[in-house]
N, CA and C atoms as a LAMMPS dump frame, in Angstrom:
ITEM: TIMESTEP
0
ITEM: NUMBER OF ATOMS
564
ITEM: BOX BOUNDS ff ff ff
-5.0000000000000000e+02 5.0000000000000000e+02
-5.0000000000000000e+02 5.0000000000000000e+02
-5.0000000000000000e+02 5.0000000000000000e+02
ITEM: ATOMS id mol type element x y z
1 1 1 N -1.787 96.351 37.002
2 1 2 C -2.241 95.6 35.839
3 1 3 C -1.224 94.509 35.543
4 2 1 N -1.558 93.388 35.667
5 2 2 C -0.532 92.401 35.107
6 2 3 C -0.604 92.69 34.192
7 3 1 N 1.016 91.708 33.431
8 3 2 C 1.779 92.44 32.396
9 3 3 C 0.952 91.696 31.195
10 4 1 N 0.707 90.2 31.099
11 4 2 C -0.272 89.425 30.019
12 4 3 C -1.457 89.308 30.5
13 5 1 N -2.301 90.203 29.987
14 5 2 C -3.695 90.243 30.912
15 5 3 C -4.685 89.085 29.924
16 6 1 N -5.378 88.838 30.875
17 6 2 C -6.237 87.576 30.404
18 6 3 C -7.821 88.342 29.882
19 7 1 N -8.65 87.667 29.272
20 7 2 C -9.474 87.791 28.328
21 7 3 C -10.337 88.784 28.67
22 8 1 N -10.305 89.033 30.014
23 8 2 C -11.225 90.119 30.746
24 8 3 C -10.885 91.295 30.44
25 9 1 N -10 91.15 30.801
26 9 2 C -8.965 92.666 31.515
27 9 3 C -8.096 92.921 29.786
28 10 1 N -8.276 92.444 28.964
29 10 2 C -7.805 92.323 28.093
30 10 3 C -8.406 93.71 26.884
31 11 1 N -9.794 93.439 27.425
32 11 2 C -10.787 94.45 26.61
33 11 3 C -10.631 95.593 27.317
34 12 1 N -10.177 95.888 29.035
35 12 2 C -9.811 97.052 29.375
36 12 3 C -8.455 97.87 28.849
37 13 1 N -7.609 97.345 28.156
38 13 2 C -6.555 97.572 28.094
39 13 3 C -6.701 99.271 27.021
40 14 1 N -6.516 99.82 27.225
41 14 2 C -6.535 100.972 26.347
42 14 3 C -5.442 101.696 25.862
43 15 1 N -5.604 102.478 25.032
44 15 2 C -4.158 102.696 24.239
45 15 3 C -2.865 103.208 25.015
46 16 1 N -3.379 103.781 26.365
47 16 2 C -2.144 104.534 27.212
48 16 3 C -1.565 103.257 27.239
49 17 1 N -2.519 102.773 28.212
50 17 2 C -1.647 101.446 28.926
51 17 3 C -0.993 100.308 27.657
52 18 1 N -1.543 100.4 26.305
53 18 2 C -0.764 99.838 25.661
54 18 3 C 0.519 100.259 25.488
55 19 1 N 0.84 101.627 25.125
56 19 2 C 2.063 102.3 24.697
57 19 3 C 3.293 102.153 25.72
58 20 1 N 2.083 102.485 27.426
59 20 2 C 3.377 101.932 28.32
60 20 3 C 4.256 101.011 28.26
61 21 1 N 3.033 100.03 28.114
62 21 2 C 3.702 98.633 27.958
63 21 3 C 5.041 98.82 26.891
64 22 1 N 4.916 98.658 25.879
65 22 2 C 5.545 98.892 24.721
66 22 3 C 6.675 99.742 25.098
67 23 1 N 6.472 101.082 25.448
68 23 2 C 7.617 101.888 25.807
69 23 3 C 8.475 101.126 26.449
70 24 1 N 7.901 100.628 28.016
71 24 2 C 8.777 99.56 28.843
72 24 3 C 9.53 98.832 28.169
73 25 1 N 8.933 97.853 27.217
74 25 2 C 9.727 96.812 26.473
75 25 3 C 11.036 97.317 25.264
76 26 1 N 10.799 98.55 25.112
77 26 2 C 11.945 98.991 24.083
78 26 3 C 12.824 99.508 25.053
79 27 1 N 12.574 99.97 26.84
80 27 2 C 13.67 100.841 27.129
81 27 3 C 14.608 99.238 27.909
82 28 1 N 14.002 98.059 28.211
83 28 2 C 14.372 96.867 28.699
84 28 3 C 15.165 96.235 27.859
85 29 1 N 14.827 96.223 26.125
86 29 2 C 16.062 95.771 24.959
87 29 3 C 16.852 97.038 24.851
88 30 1 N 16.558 98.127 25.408
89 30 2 C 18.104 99.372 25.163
90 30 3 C 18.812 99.277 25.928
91 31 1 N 18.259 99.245 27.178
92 31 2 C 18.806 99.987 28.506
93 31 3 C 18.413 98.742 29.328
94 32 1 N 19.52 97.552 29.429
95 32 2 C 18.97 95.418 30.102
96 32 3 C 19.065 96.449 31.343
97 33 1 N 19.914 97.066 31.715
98 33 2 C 20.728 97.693 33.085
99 33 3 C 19.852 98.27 33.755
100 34 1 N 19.216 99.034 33.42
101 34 2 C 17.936 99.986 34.258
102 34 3 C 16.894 98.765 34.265
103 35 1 N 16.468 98.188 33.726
104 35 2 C 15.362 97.127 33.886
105 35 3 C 15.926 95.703 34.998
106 36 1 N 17.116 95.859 34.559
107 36 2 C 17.5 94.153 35.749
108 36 3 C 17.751 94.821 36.706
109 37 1 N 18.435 95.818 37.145
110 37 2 C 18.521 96.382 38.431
111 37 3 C 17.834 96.728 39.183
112 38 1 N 17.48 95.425 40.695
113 38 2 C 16.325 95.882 41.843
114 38 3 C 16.316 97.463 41.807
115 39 1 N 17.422 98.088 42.198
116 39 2 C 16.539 99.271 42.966
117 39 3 C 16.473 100.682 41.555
118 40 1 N 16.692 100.051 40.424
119 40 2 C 16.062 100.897 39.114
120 40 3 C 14.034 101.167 39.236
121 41 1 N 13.71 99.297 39.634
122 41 2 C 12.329 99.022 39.68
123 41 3 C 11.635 99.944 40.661
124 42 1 N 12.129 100.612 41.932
125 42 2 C 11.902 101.388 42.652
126 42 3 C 11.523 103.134 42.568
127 43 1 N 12.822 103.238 42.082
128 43 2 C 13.008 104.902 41.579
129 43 3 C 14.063 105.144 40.822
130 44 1 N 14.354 105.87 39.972
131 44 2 C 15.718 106.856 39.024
132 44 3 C 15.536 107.936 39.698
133 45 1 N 17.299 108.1 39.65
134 45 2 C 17.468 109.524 39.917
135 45 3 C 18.358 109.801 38.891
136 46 1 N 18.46 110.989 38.56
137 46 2 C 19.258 112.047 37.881
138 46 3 C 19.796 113.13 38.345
139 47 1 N 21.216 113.248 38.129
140 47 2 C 21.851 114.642 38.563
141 47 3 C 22.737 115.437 37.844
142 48 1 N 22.379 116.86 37.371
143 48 2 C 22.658 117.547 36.746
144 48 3 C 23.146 118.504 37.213
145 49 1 N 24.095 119.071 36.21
146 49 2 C 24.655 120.509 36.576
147 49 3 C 25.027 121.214 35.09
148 50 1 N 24.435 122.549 35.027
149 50 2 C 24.346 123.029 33.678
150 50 3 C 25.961 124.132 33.671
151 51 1 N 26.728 123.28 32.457
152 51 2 C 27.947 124.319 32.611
153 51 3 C 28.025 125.63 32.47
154 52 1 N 26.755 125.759 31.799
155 52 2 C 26.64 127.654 31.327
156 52 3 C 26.239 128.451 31.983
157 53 1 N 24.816 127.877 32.948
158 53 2 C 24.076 128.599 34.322
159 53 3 C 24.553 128.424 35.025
160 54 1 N 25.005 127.199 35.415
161 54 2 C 25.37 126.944 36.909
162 54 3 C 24.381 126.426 37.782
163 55 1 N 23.069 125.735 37.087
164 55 2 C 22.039 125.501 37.592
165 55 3 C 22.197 124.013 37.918
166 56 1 N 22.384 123.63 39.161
167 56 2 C 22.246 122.2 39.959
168 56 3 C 21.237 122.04 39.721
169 57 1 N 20.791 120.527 39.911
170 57 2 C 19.643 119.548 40.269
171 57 3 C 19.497 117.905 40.199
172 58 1 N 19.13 117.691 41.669
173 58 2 C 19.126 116.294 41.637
174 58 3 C 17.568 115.805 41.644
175 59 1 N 16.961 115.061 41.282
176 59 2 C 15.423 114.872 40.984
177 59 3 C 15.571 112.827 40.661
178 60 1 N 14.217 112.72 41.287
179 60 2 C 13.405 111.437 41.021
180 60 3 C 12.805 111.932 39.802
181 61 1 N 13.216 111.188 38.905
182 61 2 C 12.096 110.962 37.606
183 61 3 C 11.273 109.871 37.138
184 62 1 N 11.582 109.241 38.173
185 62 2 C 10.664 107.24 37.784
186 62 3 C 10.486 107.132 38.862
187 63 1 N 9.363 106.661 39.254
188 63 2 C 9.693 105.769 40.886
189 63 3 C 7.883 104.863 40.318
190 64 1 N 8.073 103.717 41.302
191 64 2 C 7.018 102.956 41.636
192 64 3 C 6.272 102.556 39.584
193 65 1 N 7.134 102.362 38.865
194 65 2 C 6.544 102.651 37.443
195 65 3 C 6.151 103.152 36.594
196 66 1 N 6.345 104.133 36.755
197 66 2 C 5.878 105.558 36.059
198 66 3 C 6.757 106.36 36.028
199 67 1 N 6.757 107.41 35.536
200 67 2 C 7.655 109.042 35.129
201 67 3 C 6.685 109.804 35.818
202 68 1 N 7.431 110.446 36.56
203 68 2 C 7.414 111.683 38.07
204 68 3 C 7.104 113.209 37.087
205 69 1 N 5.765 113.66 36.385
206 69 2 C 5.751 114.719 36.135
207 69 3 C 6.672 115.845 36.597
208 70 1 N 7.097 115.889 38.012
209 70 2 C 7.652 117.056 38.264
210 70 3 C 9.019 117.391 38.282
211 71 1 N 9.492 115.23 38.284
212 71 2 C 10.728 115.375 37.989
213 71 3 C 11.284 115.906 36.471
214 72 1 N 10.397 115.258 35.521
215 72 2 C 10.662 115.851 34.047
216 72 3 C 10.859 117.132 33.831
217 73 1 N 9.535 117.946 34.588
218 73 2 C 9.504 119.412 34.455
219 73 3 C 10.814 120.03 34.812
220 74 1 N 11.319 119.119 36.17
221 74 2 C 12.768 119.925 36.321
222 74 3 C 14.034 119.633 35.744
223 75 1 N 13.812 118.658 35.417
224 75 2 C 14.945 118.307 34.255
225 75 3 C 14.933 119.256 33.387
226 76 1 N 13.596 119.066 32.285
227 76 2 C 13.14 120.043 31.216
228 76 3 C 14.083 121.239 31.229
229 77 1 N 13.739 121.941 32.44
230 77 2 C 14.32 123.603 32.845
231 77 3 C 15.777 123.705 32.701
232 78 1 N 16.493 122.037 33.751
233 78 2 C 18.144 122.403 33.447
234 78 3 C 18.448 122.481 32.589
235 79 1 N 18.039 121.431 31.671
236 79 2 C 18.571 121.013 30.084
237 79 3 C 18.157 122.032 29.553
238 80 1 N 17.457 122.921 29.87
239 80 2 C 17.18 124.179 28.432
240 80 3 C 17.795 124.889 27.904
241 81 1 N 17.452 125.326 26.531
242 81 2 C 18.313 125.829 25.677
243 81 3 C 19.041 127.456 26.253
244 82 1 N 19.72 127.242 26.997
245 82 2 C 20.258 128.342 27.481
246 82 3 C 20.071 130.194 26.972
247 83 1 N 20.53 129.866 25.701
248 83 2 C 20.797 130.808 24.699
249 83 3 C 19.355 131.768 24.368
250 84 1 N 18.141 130.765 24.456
251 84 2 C 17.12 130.989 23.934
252 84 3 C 16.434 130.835 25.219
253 85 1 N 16.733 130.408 26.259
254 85 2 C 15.867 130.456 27.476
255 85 3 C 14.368 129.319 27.682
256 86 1 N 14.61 128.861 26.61
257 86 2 C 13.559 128.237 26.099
258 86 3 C 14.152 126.155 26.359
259 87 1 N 13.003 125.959 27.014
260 87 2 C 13.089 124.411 27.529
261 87 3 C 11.808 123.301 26.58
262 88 1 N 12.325 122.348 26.382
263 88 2 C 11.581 121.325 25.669
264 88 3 C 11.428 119.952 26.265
265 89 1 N 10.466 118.943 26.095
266 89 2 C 10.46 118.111 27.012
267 89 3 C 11.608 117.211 25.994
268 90 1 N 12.423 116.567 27.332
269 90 2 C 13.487 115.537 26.757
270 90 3 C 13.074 114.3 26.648
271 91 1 N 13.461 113.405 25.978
272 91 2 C 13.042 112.109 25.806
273 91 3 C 13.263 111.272 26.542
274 92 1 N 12.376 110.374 27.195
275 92 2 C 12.223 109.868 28.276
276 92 3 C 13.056 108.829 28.113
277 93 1 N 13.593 107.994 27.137
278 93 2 C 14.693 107.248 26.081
279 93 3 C 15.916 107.73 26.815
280 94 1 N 16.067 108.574 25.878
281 94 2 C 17.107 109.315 26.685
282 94 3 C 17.794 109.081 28.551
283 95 1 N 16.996 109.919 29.278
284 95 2 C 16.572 109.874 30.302
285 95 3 C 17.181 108.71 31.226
286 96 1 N 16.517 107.37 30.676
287 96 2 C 16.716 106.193 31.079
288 96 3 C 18.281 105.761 30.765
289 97 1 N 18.893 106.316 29.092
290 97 2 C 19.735 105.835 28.702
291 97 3 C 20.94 106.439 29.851
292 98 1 N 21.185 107.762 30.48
293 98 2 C 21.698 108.821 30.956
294 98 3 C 21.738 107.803 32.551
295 99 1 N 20.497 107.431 32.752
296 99 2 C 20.71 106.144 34.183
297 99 3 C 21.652 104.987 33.774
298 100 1 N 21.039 104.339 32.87
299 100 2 C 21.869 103.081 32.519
300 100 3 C 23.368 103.151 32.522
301 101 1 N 24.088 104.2 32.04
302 101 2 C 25.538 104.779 31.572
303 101 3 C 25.897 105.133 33.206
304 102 1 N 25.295 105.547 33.834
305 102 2 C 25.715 105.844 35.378
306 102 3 C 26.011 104.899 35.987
307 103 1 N 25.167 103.513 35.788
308 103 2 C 25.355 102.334 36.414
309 103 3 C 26.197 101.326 35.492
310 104 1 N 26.455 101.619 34.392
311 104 2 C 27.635 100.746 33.886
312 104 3 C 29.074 101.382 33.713
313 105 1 N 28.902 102.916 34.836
314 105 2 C 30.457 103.088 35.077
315 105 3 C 30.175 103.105 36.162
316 106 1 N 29.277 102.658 37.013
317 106 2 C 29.7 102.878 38.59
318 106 3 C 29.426 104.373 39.117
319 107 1 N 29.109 105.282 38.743
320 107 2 C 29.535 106.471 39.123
321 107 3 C 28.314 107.259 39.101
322 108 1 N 28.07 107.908 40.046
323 108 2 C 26.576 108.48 40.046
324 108 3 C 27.169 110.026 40.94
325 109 1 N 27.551 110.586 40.021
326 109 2 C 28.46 112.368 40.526
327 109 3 C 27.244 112.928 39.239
328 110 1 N 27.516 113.766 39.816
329 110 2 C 26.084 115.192 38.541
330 110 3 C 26.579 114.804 37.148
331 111 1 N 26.089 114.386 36.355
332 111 2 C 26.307 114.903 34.769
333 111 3 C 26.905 116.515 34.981
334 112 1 N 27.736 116.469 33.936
335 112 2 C 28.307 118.264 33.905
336 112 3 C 27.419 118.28 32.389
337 113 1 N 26.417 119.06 32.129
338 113 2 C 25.741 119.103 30.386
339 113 3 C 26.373 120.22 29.69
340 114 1 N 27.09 119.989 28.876
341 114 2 C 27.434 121.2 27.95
342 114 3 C 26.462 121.652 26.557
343 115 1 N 25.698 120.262 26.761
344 115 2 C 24.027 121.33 25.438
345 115 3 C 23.349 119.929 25.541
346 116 1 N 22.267 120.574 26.077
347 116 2 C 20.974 119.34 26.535
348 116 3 C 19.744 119.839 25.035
349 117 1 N 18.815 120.652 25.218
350 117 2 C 17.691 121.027 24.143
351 117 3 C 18.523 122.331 23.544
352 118 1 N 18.477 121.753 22.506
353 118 2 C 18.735 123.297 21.543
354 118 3 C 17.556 124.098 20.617
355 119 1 N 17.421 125.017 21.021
356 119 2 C 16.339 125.474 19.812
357 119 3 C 16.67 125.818 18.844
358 120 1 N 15.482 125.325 17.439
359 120 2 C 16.388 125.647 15.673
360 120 3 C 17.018 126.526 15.162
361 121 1 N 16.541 127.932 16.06
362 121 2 C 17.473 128.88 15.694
363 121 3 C 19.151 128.736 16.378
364 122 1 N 19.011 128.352 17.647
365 122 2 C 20.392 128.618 18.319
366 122 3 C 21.145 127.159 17.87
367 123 1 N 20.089 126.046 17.158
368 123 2 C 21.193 125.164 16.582
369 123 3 C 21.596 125.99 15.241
370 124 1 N 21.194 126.025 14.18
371 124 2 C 21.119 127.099 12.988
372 124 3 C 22.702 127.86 13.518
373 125 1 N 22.382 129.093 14.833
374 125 2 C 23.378 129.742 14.777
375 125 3 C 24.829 129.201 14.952
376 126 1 N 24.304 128.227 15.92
377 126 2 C 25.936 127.148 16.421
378 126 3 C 26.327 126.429 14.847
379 127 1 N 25.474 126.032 13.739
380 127 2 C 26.359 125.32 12.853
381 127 3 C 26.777 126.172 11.916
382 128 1 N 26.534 127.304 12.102
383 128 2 C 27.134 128.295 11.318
384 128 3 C 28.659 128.97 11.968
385 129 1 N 29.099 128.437 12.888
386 129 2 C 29.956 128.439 13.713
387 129 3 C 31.413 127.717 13.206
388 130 1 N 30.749 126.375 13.535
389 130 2 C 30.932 125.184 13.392
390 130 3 C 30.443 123.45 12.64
391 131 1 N 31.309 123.404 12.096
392 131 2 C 30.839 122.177 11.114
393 131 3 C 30.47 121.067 11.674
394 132 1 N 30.879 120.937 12.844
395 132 2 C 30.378 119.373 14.17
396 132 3 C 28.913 119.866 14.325
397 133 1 N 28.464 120.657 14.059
398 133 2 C 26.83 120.632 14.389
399 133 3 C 25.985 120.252 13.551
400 134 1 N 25.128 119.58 13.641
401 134 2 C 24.573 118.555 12.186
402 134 3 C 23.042 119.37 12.243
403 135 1 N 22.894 119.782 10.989
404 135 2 C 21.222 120.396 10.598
405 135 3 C 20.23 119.772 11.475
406 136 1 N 19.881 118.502 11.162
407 136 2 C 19.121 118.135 11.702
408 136 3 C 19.47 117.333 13.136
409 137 1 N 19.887 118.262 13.974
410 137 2 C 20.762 117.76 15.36
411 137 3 C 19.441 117.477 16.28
412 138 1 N 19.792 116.071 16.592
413 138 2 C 18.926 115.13 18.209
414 138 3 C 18.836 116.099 19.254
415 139 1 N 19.545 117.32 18.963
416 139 2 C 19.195 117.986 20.531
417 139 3 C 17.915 118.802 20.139
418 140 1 N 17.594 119.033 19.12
419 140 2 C 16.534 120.146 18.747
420 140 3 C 14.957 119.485 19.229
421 141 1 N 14.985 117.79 19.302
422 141 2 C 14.252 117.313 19.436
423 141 3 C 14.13 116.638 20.868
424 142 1 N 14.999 117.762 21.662
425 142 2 C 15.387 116.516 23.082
426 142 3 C 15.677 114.995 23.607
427 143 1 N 16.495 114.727 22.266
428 143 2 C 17.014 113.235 22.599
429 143 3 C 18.555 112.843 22.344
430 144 1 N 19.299 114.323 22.539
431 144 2 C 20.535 114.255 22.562
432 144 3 C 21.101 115.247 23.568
433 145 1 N 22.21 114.685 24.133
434 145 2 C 22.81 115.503 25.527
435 145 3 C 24.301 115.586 25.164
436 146 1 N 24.999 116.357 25.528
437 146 2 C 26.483 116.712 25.849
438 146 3 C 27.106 116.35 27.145
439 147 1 N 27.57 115.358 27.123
440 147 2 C 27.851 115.689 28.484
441 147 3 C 29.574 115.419 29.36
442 148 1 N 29.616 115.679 30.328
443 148 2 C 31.035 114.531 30.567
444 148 3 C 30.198 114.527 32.169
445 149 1 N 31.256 113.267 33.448
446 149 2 C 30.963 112.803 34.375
447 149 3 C 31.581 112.989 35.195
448 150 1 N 32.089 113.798 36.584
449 150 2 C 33.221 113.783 37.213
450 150 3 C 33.699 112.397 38.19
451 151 1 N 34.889 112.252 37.947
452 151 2 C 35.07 111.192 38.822
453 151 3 C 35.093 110.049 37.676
454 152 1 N 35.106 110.446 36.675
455 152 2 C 34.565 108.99 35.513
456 152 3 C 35.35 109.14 34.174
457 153 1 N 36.649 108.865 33.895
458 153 2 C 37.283 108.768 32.713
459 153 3 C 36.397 108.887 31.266
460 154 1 N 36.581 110.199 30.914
461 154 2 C 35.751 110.321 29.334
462 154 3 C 36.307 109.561 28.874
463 155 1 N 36.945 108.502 28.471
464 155 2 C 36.9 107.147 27.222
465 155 3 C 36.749 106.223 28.161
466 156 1 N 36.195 106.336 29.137
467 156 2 C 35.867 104.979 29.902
468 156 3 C 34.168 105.368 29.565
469 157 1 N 33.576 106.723 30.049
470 157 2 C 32.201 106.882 29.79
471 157 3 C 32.257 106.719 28.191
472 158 1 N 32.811 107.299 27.457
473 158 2 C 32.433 107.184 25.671
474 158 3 C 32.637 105.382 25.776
475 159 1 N 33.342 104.287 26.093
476 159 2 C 33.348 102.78 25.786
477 159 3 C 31.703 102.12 26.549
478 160 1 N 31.639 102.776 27.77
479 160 2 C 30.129 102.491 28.013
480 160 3 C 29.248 103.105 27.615
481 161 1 N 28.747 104.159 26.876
482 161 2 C 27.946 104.692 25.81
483 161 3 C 27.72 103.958 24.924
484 162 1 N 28.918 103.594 24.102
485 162 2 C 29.182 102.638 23.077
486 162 3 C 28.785 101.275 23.228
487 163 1 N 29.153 100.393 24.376
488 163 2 C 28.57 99.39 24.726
489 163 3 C 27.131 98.973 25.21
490 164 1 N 26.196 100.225 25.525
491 164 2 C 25.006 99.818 25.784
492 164 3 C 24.37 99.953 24.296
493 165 1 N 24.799 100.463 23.325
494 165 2 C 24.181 100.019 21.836
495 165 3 C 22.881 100.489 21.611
496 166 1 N 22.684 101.842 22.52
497 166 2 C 21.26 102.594 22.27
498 166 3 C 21.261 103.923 21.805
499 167 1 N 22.022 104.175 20.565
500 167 2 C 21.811 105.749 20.041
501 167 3 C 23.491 106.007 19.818
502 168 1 N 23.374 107.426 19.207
503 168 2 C 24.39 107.749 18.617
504 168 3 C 25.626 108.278 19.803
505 169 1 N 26.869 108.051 19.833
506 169 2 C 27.998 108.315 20.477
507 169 3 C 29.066 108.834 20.036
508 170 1 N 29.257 109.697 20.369
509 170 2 C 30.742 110.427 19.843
510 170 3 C 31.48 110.916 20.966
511 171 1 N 32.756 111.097 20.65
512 171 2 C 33.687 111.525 22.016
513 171 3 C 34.335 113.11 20.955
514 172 1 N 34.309 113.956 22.056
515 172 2 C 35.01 114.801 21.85
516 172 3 C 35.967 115.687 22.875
517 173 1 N 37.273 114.82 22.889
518 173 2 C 38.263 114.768 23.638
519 173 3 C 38.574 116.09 24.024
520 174 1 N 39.277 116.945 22.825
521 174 2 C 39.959 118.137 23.068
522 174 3 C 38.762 119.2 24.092
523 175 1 N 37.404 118.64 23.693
524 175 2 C 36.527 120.119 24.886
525 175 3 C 35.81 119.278 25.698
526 176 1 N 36.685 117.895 26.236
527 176 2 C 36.108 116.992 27.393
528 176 3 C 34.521 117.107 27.35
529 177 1 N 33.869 116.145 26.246
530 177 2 C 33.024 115.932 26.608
531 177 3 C 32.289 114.813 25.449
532 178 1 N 31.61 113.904 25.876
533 178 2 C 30.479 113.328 24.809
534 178 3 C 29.298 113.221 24.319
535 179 1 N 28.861 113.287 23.4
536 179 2 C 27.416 113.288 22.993
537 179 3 C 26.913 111.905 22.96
538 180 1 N 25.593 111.94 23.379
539 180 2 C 24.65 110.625 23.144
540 180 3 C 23.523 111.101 22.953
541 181 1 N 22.878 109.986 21.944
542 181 2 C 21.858 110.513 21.543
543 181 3 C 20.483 109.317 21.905
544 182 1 N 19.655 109.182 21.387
545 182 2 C 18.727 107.873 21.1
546 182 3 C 18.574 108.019 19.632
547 183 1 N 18.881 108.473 19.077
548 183 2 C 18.575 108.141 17.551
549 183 3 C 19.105 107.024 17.165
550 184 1 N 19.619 106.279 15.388
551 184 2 C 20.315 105.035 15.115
552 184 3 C 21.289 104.976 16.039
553 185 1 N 21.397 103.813 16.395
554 185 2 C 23.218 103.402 17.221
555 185 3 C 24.429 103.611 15.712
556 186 1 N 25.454 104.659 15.817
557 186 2 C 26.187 105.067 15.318
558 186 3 C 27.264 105.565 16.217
559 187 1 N 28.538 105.407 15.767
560 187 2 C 29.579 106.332 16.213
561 187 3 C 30.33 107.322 15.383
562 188 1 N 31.17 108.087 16.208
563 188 2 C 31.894 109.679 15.697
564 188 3 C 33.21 109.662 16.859
């Protein structure tokens, strides 16, 4: 489908293919990096490693314009809420943002995730723990990750977090690792 469709094709346009569109255009003003980069237009990959399971995975989640159902599904599973066993779909925002940050440090080694989806109870139990866990925490809704990068200086990854200007960033030095979110652009 061309991208400005003309008067014909105009009346075919239906709400999916509107939203795509649209989606595209907000992840192109978040994430210039995944959109200007030839071989982004091709395929994303993602690579994970869950610090608590121990569960690897490297997966296509975009290729040829679209999101790879099966890659999501396996994402979904790493990132799940460990505690609760229980997986949620992550935000595809996200997702993209987690590519972009790979390619503006150069470095494409597994994400290490220290809390991808949390469920309300096992966030609930963690902020009763701890005061760094916010009630209404981005992970409950799958659009916030923990993570650090091997091979990739945590305040070099927290300054490119910070510099792509798409969601919330915090560094937390002493247990090597940072959060990003897609919610407001904010720092911690």
């Amino acid at each position: 489908m061309p991208l400005w469709p003309d008067a014909k094709t105009s009346r075919e346009l239906n709400r999916r293919d509107f939203l795509l569109l649209g989606s595209g255009a907000v992840a192109g003003l978040l994430c210039p990096k995944v959109m200007a980069s030839p071989h982004s237009q091709q395929e994303r990959t993602l690579a994970f490693k869950n610090t608590h399971t121990g569960e690897s995975l490297q997966t296509v989640y975009w290729a040829g314009g679209a999101y790879i159902d099966s890659g999501l599904q396996e994402i979904n599973t790493v990132l799940r809420d460990h505690r609760a066993d229980e997986a949620y779909p992550m935000d595809r925002g996200l997702l993209d943002l987690l590519y972009a940050l790979q390619a503006e440090v150069d470095c494409h080694n597994a994400y290490h995730v220290i809390s991808g989806y949390r469920s309300p109870m096992t966030n609930a139990r963690l902020r009763n723990k701890s005061s760094g866990v916010a009630r209404r925490s981005y992970h409950m809704q799958g659009k916030a990750i923990d993570i650090r990068l091997p091979g990739c200086a945590l305040t070099d990854l927290h300054r490119a977090a910070l510099g792509l200007k798409a969601g919330g960033v915090g560094i937390y030095a002493a247990s090597d690792f940072i959060h990003v979110d897609v919610g407001p652009v904010r720092r911690w």
